[in-house]
C-alpha positions as CSV (number, residue, x, y, z in Angstrom):
1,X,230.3,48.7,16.2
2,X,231.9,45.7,18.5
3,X,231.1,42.1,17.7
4,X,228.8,41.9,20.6
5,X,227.3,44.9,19.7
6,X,226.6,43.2,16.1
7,X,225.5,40.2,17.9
8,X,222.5,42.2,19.3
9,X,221.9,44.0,16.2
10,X,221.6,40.8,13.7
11,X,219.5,39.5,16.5
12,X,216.6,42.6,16.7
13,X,216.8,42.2,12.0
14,X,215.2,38.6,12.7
15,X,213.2,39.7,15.2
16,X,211.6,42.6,13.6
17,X,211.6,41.7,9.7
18,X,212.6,39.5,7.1
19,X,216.5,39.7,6.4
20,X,217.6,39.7,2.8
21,X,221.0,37.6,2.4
22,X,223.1,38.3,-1.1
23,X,222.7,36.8,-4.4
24,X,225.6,35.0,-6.5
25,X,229.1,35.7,-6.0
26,X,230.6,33.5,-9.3
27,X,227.7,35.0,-11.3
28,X,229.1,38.4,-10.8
29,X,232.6,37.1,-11.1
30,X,232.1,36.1,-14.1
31,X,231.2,39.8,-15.5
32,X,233.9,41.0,-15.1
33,X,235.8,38.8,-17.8
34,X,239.3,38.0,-15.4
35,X,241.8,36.0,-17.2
36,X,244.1,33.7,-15.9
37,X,247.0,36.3,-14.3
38,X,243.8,38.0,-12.4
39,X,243.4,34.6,-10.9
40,X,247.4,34.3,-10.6
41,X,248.4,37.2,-9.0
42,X,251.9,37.5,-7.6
43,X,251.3,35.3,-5.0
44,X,250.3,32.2,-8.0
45,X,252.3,33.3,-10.8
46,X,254.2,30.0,-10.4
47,X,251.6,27.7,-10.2
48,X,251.8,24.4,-12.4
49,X,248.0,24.2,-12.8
50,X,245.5,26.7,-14.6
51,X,243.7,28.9,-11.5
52,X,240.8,30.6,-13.6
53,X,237.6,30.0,-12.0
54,X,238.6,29.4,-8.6
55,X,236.8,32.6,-7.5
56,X,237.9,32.2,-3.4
57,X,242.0,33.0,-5.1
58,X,240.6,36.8,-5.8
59,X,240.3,37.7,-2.3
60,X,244.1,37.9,-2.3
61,X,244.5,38.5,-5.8
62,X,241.9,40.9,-7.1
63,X,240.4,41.5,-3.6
64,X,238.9,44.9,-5.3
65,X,236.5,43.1,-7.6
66,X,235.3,41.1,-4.3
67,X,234.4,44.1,-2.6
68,X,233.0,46.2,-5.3
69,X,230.5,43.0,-5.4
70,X,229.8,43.0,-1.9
71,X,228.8,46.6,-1.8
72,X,226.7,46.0,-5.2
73,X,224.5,43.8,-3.2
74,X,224.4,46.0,0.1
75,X,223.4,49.3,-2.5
76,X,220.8,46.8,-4.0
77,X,219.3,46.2,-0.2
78,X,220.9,43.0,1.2
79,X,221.7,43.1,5.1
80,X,223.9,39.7,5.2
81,X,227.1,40.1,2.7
82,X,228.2,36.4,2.3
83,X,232.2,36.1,2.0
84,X,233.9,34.9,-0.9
85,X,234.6,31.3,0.4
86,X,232.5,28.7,-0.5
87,X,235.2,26.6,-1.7
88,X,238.4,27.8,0.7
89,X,239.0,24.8,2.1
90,X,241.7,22.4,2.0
91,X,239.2,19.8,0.0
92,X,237.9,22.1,-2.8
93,X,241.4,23.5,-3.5
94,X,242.9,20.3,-3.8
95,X,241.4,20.2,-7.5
96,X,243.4,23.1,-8.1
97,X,246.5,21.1,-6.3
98,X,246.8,24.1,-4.0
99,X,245.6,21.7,-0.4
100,X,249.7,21.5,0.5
101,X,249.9,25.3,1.4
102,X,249.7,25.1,4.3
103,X,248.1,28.7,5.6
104,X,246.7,29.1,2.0
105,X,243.0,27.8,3.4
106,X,243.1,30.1,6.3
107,X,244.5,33.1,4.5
108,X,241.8,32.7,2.1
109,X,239.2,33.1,4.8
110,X,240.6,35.4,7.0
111,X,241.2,37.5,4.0
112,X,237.5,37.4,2.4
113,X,236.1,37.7,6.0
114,X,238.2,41.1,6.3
115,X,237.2,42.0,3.2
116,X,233.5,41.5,3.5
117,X,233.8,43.5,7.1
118,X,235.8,46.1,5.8
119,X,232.3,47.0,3.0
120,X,229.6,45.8,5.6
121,X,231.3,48.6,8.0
122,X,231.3,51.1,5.8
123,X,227.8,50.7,4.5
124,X,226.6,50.3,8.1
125,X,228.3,53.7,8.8
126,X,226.3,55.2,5.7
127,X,223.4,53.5,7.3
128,X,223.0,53.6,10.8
129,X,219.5,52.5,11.1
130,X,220.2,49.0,8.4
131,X,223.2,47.9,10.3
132,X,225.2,45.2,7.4
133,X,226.4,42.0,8.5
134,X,228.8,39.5,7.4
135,X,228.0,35.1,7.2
136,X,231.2,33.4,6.8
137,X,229.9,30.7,3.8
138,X,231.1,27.5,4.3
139,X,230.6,25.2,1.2
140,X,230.0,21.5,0.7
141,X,233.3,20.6,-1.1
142,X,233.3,18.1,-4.0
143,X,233.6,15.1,-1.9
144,X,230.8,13.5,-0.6
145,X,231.2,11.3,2.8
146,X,227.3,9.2,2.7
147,X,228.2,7.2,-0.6
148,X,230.8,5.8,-2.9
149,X,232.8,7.4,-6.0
150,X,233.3,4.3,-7.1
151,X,230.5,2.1,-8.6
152,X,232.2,-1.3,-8.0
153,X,233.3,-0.7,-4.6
154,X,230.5,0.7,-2.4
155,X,232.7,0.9,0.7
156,X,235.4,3.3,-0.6
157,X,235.2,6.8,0.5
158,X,237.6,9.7,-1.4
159,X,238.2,11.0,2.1
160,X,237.6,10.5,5.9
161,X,235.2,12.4,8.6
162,X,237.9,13.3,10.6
163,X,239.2,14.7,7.4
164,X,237.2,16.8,6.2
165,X,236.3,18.3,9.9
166,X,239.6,19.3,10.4
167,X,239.8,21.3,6.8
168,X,236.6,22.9,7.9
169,X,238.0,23.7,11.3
170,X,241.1,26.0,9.6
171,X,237.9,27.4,7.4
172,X,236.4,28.2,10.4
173,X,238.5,29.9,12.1
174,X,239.8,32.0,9.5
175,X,236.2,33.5,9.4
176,X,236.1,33.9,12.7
177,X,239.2,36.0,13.0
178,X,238.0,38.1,10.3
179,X,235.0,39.8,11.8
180,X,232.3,37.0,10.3
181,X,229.5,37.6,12.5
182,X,227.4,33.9,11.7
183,X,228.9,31.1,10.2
184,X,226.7,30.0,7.0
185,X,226.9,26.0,6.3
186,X,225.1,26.2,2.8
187,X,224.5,24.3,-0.1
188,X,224.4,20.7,1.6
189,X,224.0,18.1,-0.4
190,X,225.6,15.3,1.9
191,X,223.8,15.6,5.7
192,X,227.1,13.7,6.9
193,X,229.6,16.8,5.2
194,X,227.3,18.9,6.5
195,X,228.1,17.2,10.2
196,X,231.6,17.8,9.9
197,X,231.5,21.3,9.7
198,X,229.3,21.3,12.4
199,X,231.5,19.6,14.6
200,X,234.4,21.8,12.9
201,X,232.4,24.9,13.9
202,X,231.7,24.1,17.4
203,X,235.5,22.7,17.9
204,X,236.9,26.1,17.0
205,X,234.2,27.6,19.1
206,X,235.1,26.0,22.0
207,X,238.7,26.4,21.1
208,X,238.0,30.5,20.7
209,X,235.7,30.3,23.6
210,X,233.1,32.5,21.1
211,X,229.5,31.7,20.1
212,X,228.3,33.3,16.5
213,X,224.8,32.4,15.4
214,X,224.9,29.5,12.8
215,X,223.1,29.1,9.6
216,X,222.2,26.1,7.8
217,X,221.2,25.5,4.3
218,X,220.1,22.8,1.8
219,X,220.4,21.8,-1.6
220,X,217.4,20.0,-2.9
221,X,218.4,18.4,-6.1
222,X,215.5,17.3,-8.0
223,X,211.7,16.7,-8.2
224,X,212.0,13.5,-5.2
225,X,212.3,16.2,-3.0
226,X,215.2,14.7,-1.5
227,X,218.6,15.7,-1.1
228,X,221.7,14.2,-3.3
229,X,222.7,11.9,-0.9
230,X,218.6,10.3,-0.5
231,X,217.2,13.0,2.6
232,X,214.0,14.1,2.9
233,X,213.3,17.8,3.9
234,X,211.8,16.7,7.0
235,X,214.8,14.0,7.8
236,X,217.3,16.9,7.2
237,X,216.0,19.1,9.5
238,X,215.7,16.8,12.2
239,X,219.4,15.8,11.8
240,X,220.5,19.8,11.9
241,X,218.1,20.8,14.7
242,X,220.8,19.6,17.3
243,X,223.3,22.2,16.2
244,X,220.4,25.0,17.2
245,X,220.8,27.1,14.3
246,X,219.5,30.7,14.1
247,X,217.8,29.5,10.8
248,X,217.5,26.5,8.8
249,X,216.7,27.0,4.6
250,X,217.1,26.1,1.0
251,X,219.1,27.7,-1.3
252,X,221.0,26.4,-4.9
253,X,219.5,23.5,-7.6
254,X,216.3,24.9,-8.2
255,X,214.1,28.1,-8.9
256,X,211.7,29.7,-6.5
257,X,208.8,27.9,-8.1
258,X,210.3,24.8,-7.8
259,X,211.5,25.7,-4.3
260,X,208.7,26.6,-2.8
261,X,207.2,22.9,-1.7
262,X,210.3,22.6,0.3
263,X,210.8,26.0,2.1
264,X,206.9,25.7,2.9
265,X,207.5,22.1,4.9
266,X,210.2,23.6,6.5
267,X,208.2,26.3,7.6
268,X,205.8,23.8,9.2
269,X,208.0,21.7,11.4
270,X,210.9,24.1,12.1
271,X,211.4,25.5,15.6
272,X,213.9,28.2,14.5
273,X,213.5,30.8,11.5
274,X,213.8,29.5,7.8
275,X,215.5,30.9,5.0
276,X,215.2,30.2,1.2
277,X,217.8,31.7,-1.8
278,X,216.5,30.1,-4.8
279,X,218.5,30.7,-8.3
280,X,217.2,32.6,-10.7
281,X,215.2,29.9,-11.6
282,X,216.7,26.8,-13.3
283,X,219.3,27.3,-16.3
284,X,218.9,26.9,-20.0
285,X,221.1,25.0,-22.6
286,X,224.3,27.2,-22.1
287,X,223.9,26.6,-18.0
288,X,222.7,30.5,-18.0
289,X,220.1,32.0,-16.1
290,X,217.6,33.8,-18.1
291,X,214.9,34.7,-14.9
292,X,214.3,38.1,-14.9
293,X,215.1,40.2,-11.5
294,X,210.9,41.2,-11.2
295,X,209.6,38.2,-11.8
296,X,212.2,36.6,-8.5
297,X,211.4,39.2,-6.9
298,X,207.7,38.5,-7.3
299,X,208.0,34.9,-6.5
300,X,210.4,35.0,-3.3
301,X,208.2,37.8,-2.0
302,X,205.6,35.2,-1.9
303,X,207.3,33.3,-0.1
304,X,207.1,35.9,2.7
305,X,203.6,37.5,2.0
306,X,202.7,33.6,2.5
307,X,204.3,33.8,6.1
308,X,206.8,31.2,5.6
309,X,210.3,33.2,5.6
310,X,212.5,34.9,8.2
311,X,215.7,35.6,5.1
312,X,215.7,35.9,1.7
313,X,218.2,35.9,-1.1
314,X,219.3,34.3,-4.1
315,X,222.1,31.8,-5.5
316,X,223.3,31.3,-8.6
317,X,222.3,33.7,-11.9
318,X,220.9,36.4,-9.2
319,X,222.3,39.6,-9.4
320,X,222.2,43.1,-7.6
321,X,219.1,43.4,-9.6
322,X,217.4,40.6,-8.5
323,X,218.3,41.4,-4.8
324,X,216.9,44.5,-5.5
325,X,213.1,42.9,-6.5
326,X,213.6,40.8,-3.4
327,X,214.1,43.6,-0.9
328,X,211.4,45.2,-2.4
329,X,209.1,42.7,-2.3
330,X,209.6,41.9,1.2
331,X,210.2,45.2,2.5
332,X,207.2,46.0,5.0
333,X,206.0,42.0,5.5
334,X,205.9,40.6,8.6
335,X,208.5,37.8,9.1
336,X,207.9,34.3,10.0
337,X,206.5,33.8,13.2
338,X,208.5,30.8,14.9
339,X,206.4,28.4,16.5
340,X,207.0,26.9,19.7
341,X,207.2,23.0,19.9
342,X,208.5,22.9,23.5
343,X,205.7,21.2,24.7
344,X,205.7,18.3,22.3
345,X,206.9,14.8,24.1
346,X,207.8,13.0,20.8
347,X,211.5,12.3,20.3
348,X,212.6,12.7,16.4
349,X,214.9,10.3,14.6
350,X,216.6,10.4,11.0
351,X,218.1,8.5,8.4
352,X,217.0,8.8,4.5
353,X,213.5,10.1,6.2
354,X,211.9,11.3,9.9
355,X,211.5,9.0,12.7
356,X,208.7,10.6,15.5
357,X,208.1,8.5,18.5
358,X,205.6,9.5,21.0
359,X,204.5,8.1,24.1
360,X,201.2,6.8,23.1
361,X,203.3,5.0,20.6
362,X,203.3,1.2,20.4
363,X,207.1,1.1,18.8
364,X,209.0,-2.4,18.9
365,X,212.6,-2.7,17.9
């Protein structure tokens, strides 16, 4: 199948039911018990610093174990295969001291964009009719641009916009000349990071001269409903909506349950298709997730029974299992309808929380 012919296909899944996205690529990972030299491979042996846990290494080094978990999750019912690179950027690998190779943050990408292709293929080939489709995942980092590392000095910033757009812009395009089919900017806990990719993304667009659709997804972060760096729900959607993505969501921090308030106001005031991926609820004393796969499934398919999804998934603790309950659970129900706001005159504004101006308004700077 070409790209363009993808293209159409990932567009007729949203249009005619709700699309199930993968569940947790470091949960599986982690059962597989790698030790340091799987991390290694030749191509680390060398390395002065420990590599275990930096799960984006494998798709050069162990790039079997990555695709025997991608097609897991396509076997369990998932249509969107995420690739392994939340954290391949020049930013997240510098706590490994691996940001001074210079192709190493491309070569991850390109590779676990190949990778992911290479299962999504071959399961769309057993498939014909469930066409598989690959979102190149693009993390937040550890940095944060809104606010300060350092308590006495409220001005200091770890690293710069134009920084962090331009490691995002070599993550990019290493996931474009993969085969990605929709770039995926999840797990946002900092709105500004968030616009750095998004200027990354359309940069190598207009570089490429190639449009993919573009997902977007938050990280809630605690009962206040708000994001890490102080959003709202509503303030964070207005400050995406320029970047027109094919969906807007929440995914990571909390548990369906807790979840659900959020993905429910997005549903209300989005113009574009929403997506939640919970966890597997929230984790207990040893940071484990104990949520059994039925009882996500049950939840999430709420979600969509309730009219309020257009993808599902999960994040961290959820399994093949657990994708399995979701697919189930949403197979047969009717996705989101997307309403139509066009003919709304009221101009939208954002900082910490929404701004709406309309023309009956009697607004004074």
């Amino acid at each position: 199948m070409t790209s363009d012919a993808r293209q159409k296909a990932f567009e007729t899944l949203l249009r005619e039911r709700i699309a199930v996205i993968d569940g947790a690529m470091g949960s599986m990972v982690q059962t597989f018990g790698l030790d340091e030299a799987a991390f290694r491979g030749n191509r680390f042996a060398d390395h002065h610093k420990d590599l275990q846990g930096n799960n984006e290494l494998l798709s050069l080094t162990r790039a079997d174990v990555i695709e025997q978990i991608h097609g897991d999750f396509f076997a369990a019912g998932a249509d969107i295969a995420e690739t392994n690179t939340f954290g391949a950027n020049a930013v997240s690998q510098a706590d490994y001291e691996l940001a001074d190779l210079d192709t190493l943050a491309y070569d991850l990408n390109f590779a676990s964009a190949q990778l992911a292709r290479r299962v999504a293929d071959t399961w769309t080939e057993k498939t014909p009719d469930k066409p598989r489709f690959v979102a190149g995942a693009i993390g937040p980092t550890s940095k944060t641009l809104s606010l300060s590392p350092k308590v006495e000095d409220a001005s200091f910033r770890d690293l710069t916009f134009d920084e962090l757009e331009a490691a995002y812009a070599v993550q990019t395009r290493g996931l474009i000349d993969g085969g990605a089919d929709v770039i995926l900017v999840e797990t946002i806990f900092d709105t500004l990071n968030a616009k750095a990719a998004l200027v990354a993304v359309q940069r190598v667009f207009d570089e490429k001269n190639v449009r993919l659709p573009i997902m977007i997804s938050v990280a809630i972060t605690d009962a206040s409903g708000r994001t890490l760096s102080g959003q709202t729900v509503e303030a964070y959607w207005r400050s995406m909506a320029h970047a027109n993505p094919i969906s807007i969501g929440v995914n990571c921090s909390l548990g369906a349950t807790d979840m659900r308030p959020h993905v429910a106001e997005l549903s209300r005031i989005a113009d574009t298709r929403v997506s939640a991926y919970p966890n597997a609820g929230l984790p207990n004393a040893f940071g484990e997730y104990d949520e059994r796969p039925e009882v996500t499934g049950e939840l999430v398919g709420e979600f969509a029974t309730s009219g309020l999804v257009n993808v599902v998934g999960g994040c961290c603790g959820t399994t093949p299992a657990h994708i399995a309950e979701i697919a189930k659970a949403v197979e047969g129900v009717a996705p989101r309808e997307v309403p139509d706001f066009q003919g709304e005159a009221v101009s939208y504004f954002s900082g910490l929380e929404p701004l709406a101006i309309r023309p009956d308004s009697n607004f004074q700077m």
